[in-house]
C-alpha positions as CSV (number, residue, x, y, z in Angstrom):
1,X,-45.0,42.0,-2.2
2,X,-43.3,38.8,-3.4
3,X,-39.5,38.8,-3.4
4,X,-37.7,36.9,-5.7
5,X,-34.1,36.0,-5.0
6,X,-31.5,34.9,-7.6
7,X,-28.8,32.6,-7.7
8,X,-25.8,34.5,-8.9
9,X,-24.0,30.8,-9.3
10,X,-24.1,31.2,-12.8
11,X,-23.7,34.7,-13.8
12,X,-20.4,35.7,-15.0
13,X,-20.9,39.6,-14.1
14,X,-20.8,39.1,-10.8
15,X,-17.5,38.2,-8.7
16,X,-16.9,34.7,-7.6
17,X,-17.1,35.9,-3.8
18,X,-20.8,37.0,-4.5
19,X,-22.3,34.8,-6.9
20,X,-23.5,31.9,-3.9
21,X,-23.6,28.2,-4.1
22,X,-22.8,26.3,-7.1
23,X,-24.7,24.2,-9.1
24,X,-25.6,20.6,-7.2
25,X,-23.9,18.4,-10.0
26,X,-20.5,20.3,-10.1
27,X,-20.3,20.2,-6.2
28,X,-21.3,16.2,-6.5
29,X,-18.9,16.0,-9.5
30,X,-16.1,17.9,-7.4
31,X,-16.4,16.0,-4.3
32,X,-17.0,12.5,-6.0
33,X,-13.2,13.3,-7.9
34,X,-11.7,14.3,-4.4
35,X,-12.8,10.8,-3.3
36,X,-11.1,8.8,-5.9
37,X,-8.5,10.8,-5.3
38,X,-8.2,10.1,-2.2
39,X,-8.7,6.3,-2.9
40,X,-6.0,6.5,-5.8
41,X,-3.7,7.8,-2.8
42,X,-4.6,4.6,-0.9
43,X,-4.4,2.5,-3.6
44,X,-0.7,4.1,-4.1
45,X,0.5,3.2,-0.9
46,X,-0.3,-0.5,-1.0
47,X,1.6,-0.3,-4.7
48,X,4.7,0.8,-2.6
49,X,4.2,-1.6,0.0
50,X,4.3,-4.2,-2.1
51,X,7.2,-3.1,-3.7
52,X,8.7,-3.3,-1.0
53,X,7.7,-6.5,0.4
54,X,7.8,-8.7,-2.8
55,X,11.1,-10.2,-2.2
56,X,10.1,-11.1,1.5
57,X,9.4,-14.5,0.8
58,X,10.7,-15.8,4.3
59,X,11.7,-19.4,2.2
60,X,7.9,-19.4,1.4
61,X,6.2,-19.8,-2.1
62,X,7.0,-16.9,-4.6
63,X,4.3,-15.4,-6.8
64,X,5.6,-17.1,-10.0
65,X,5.3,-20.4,-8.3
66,X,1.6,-19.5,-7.3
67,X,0.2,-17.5,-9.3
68,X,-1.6,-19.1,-12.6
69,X,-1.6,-16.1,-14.7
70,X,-4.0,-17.7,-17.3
71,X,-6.9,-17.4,-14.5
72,X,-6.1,-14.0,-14.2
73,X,-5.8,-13.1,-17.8
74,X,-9.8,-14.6,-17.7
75,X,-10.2,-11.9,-14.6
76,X,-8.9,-9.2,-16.3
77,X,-11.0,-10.0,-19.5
78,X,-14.2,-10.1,-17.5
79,X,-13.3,-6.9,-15.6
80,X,-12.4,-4.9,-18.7
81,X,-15.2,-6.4,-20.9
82,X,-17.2,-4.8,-17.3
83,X,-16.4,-1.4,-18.1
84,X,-17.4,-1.2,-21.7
85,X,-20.8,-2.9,-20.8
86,X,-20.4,0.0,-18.1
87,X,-20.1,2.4,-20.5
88,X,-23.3,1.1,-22.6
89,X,-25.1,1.4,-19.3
90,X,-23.8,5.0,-19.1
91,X,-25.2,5.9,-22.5
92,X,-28.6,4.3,-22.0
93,X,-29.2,6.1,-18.9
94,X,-28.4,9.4,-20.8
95,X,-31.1,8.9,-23.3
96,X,-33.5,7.3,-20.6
97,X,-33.7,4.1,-21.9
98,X,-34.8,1.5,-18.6
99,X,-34.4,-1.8,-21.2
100,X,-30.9,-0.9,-22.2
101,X,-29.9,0.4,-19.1
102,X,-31.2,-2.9,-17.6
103,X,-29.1,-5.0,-19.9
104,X,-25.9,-3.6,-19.5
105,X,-26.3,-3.1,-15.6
106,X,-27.0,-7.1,-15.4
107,X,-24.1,-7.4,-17.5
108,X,-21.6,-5.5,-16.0
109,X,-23.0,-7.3,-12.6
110,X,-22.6,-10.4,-14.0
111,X,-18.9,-9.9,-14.7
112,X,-17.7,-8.2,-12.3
113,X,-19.3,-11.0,-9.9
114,X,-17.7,-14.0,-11.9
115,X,-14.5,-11.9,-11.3
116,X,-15.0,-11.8,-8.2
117,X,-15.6,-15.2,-7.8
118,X,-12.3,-16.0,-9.9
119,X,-10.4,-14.1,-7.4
120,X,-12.1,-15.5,-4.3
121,X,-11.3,-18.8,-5.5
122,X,-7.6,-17.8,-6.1
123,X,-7.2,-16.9,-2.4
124,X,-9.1,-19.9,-1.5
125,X,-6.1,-22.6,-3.2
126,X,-3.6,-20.1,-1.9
127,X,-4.7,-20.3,1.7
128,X,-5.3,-24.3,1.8
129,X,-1.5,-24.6,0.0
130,X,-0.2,-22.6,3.5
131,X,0.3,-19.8,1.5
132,X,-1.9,-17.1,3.7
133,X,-1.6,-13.9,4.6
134,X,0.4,-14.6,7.4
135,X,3.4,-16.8,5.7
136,X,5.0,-14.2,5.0
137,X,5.5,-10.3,4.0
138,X,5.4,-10.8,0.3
139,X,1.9,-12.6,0.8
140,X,0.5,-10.2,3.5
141,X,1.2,-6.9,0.8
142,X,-0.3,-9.6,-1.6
143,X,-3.8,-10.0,0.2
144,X,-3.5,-6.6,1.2
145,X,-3.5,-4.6,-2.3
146,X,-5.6,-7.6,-4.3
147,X,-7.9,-8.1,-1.5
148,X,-8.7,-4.0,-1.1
149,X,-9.6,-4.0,-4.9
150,X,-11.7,-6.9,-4.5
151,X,-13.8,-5.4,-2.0
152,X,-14.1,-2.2,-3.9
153,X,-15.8,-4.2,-6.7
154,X,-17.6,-5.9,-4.1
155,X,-18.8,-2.5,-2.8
156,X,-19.4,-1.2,-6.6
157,X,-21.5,-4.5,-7.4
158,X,-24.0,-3.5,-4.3
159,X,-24.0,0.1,-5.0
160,X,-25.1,-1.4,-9.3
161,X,-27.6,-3.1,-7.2
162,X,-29.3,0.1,-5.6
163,X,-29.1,2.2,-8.4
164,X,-31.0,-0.3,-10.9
165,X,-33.5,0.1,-7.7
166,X,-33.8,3.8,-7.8
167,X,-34.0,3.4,-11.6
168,X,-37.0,1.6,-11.2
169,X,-38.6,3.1,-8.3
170,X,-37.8,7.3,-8.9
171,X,-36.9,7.1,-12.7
172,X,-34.0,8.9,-14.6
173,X,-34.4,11.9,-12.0
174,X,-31.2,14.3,-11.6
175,X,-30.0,13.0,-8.5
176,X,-30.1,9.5,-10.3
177,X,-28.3,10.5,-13.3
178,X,-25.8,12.0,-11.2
179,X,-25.4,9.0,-9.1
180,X,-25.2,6.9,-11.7
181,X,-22.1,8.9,-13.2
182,X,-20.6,8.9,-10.0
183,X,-20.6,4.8,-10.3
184,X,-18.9,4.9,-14.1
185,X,-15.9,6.6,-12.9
186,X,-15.5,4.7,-10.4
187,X,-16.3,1.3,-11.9
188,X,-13.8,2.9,-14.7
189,X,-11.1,3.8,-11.8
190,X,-11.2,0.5,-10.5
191,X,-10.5,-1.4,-14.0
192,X,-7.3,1.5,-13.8
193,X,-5.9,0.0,-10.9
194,X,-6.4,-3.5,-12.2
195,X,-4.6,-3.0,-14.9
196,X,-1.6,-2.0,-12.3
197,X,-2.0,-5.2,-10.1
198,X,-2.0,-7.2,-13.4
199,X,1.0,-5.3,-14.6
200,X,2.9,-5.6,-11.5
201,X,1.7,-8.2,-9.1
202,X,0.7,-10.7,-12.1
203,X,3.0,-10.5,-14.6
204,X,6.2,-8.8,-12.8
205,X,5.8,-12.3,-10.4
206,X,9.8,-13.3,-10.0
């Protein structure tokens, strides 16, 4: 005799304590939000640090005299322009298109990458003017809180990279749809906290 078990996950008769594991998307969905979260938090922390630490100058540079805020309006443009070409990516994968969803993942790459190299280059005329990380506390918070966003893109552009892989290898399976919405919100958190180093690192430069 063949015995079939049932998952009780999904029927509403039966108590929460009984009805077993839940569905694999809302525990990827639940932990995936506990990790941004949890980088959020982070991401909070260097905020207040900074804070902080802004007026340490130790007679070094200030932000306003090193900062050229029309190269990081062009950063800011290229990482917002990212998350709606995100977004199109997003929508293509949903209706299983592989030429769309192609398009919009070399876009967003492409962006967030010239970003990237925007900001690298920043750090690079910072450093050879003397104004390192180590001058003083205002610049250590400074490399601190931009640097840890740019190597969260960084990390996002290499995780783009292995899901166009498993697009083209396994297909618009579950676990690849799921994967892929996993990387929206957090190419979509990431744009989030730009907008706060913009608002306040950027443009609240004394």
């Amino acid at each position: 005799m063949t015995v079939i078990h049932h998952s009780h996950a999904n029927d509403h008769s039966v108590p929460y304590a009984k009805r077993g594991p839940a569905p694999t998307n809302v525990l990827v969905g639940y932990g995936f939000w506990l990790y941004l979260l949890s980088d959020i938090i982070m991401f909070s922390a260097m905020f207040a640090a900074y804070a902080v630490l802004s007026s340490h100058t130790a007679g070094g540079p200030k932000g306003i005299d090193l900062f050229v805020k029309g190269d990081v309006l062009l950063e800011t443009v290229f990482l917002l322009v990212s998350s709606f070409t995100c977004g199109i990516m997003g929508l293509a994968s949903a209706a299983k298109n592989r030429n769309h969803t192609y398009w919009a993942a070399l876009a967003t790459f492409v962006l967030g990458a010239g970003f990237l190299i925007l900001e690298l280059q920043e750090f690079s005329h910072m450093v050879h003017e003397g104004a390192g990380p180590s001058r003083s506390a205002f610049l250590s918070a400074f490399f601190a809180l931009v640097g840890l966003h740019g190597l969260h893109v960084f990390v996002g552009l290499v995780w783009l990279v292995v899901m166009m892989l498993q697009v083209k290898t396994i297909g618009f399976s579950d676990m690849v749809q799921r994967r892929l919405n996993c990387f929206n919100l957090f190419w979509h958190a990431l744009d989030i906290v730009w907008i706060g180093v913009f608002t306040i690192v950027y443009l609240g430069a004394k």
